[in-house]
N, C-alpha and C positions, 0 to 999 in steps of 0.2 A: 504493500500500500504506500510506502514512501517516495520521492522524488530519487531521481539516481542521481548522484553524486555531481555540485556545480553547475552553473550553464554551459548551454554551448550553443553555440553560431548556429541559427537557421539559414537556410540558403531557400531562395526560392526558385525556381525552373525556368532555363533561360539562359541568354547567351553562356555557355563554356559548364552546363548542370541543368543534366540531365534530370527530366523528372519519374520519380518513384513507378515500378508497375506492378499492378496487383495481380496475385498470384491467383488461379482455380481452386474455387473452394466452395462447397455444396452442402449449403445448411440442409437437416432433412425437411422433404416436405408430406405435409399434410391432404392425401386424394381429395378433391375436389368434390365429388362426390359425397364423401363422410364432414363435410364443414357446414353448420350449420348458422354460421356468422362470420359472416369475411368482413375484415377492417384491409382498406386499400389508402397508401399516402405513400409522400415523397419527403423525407426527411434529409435534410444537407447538414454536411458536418464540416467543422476544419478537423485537419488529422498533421500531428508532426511525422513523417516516417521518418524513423532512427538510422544509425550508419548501418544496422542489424537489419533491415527491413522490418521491423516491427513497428506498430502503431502507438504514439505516443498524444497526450495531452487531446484528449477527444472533446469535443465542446461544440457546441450548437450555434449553427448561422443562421437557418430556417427550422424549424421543427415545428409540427403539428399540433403540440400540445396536448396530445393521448398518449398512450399504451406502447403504438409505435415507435413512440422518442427513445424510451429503452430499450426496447429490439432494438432500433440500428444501434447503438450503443453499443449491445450484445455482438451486433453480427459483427460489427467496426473492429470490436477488441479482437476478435477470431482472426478478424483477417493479417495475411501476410504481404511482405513484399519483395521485389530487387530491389534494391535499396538505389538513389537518386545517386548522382557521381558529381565531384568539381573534379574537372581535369581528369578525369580516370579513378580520383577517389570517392571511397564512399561516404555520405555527408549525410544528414540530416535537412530534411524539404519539406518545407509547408504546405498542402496542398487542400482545395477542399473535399469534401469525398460527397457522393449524392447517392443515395441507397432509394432506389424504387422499390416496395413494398406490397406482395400480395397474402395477407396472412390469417388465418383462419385461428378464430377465439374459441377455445374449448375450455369449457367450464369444468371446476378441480374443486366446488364446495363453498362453501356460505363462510362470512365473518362479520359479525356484528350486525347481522340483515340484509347483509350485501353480498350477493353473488361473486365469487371468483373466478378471474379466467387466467389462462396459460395463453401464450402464443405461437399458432407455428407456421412456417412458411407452405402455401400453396400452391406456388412456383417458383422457377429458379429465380433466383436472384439477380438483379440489375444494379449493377455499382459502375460510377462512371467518376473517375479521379480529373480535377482541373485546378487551375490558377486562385490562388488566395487573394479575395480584396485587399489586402495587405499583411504581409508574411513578415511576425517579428525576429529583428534583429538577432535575437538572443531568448534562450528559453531554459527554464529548468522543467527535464523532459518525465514526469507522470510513469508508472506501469499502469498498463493498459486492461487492468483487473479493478481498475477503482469504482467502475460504475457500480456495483455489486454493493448491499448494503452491508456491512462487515459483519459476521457473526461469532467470532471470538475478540477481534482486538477494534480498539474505537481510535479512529485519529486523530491528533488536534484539532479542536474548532475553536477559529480563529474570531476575533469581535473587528467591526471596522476601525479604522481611522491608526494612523501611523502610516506603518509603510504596506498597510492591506487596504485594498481599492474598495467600496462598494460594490456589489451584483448589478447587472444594469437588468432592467427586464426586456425580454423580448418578447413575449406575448404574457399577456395578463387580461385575462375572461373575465367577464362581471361576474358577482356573485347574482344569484335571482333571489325575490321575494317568496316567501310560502304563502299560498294563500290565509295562513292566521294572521301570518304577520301583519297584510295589506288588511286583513281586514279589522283589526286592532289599531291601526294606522301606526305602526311601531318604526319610529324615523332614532338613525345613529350611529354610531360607531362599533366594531367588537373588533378587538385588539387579538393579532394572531404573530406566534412565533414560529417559529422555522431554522433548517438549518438548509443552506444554498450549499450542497455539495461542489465538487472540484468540476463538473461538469455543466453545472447550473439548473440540476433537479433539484425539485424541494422535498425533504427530507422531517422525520421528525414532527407533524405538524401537531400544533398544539393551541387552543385558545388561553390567551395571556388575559384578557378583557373580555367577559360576556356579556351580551347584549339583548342572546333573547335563544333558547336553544335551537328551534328550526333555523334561525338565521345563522347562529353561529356556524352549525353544520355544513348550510350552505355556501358559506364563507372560506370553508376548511375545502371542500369542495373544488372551490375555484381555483383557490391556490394550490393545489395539487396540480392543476393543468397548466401553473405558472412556466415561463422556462425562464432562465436568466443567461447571461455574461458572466459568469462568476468571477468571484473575488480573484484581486492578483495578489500577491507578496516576493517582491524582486523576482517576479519574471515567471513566479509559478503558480498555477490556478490551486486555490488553497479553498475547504469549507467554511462559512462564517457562520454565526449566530443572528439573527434578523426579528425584527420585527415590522409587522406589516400591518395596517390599519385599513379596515375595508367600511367602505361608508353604506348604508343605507338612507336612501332618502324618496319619499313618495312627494311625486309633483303633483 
């Protein structure tokens, strides 16, 4: 789960550096036939590939805001590569990665009232590697097992402000009203905490401030579909502790 050792120079693909190519690799899939809920999207990722050809420092440019965002995650970690070259060597290259997505939801059992599902691929897979809107300088490069939510060891969670960035959001869904609510005319605030993982999944949700229980739910809800930018700390995507304030208000 930790960073490997120091930064190192990102290269981007381009004159005299060569770009990374991804290797065959065949997630199973699920007959078409036997799926009884197909979830289809296009989830883009930046990907560092290492002098190893391995996938480093995963993070979200576009993402869906479902279920899908950690599949590609999953599939992204799996994947391999030829590693990218300056001059003949092998270097480290920013690139974005685009994961088309046909995947079929099988339900694994109930938790807290709520249905469960698993996900698995329906057809082969479409990954298409290209140029980074901007490929940094310098990185402290991730193992590619951190999407995963830890079940023995916990890793430092970080607070903002010093030399850790805030998470920026990149999609954040409204929370909706429950019908009690709207009809109580319940107008406010409920105070929710979080942890923005290394990849900018939110993690851990909890209400900090209650407001009203259908809404806080709903609230908890929302933010689950959050994705973020996550935090930096000299060069490396780090988890923070968050809080986030989700307003209600009936016009």
């Amino acid at each position: 789960m930790d960073a490997l050792p120091g930064p190192v120079r990102v290269y981007a693909a381009g004159p005299g550096v060569t770009a990374p190519e991804l290797l065959p690799y065949n997630f199973p899939i699920t007959g078409i036939e036997k799926c009884k809920k197909k979830i289809d999207g296009e989830v883009t990722l930046s990907v560092i590939v290492d002098a190893t050809g391995r996938p480093r420092n995963l993070l979200f440019l576009h993402p869906l805001g479902t279920d899908l965002d950690r599949f590609a995650l999953q599939i992204a970690a799996a994947d391999r590569f030829n590693p990218g070259t300056s001059d003949g060597a092998p270097v480290a290259v920013g690139q974005s990665l685009e994961i088309s997505l046909q995947a079929c939801a099988e339900e694994t059992g109930e938790s807290t009232g709520k249905k469960l599902y698993s996900l698995r691929m329906r057809s082969l897979l479409a990954q298409k590697l290209g140029s980074l809107p901007q490929t940094p300088e310098m990185a402290v490069l991730t193992t590619d097992d951190s999407w995963k939510i830890p079940k023995t060891a916990t890793p430092p969670i970080y607070r903002v402000g010093g030399s850790v960035s805030a998470p920026v959001p990149l999609t954040s869904p409204e929370a909706r009203y429950t019908p009690e609510a709207k009809k109580a005319k319940i107008n406010g605030k409920c105070l929710v905490s979080l942890i923005v993982d290394r990849h900018g999944l939110p993690q851990n949700i909890q209400i900090a401030k209650s407001l009203d229980p259908g809404l806080d739910q709903n609230a908890m809800d929302a933010i689950a579909r959050y994705r973020f930018k996550p935090a930096m700390r000299n060069g490396e995507p780090v988890p923070v502790m968050v809080n986030v304030e989700v307003n209600f208000r009936l016009y």
